[in-house]
C-alpha positions, 0 to 999 in steps of 0.5 A: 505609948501604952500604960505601962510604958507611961508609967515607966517613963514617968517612973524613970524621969530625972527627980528634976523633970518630975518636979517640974511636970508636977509644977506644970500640972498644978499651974495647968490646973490653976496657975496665976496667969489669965485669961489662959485656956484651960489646961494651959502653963506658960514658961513665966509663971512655971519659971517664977514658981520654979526658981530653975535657970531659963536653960535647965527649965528649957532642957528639962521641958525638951526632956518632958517633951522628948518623952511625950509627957507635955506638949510644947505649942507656940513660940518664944515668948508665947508657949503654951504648955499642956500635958499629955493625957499619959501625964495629965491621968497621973495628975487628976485635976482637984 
């Protein structure tokens, strides 16, 4: 994707997916869980801080990957979540 593609698609995400990829980011950066590689947001810990419904927190991360803004490896239970560099330039780790 180019820059202003990535702007575009992050611009244009449902106020919802957006939310969500902000609260990736902030659990990526320093979420409760560990030991967890750097970068990493698992479903339990975006899922309590969220508070959505397993199925809209599944359909809005399909949204989010469908869209290239995260990246979703390993299997239930066990995901990993980690964003893209498109997504992660916008949230700069603090």
């Amino acid at each position: 994707m180019s820059g202003s593609t990535d702007h575009n698609v992050f611009a244009g995400a449902p106020p919802a997916a957006r939310k969500l990829l902000a609260l990736i980011a902030q659990q990526a950066q320093r979420g409760p869980l560990s030991p967890k590689a750097p970068g990493v947001a698992t479903p339990p810990e975006i899922l309590e801080a969220c508070g959505l419904d397993f199925g809209v927190f599944y359909e809005l991360l399909r949204w989010l990957t469908d869209h290239g803004l995260i990246v979703v490896s390993g299997e239930y239970p066990f995901e990993e979540i980690r964003l893209t560099p498109a997504a992660g330039a916008a949230f700069p780790a603090r």
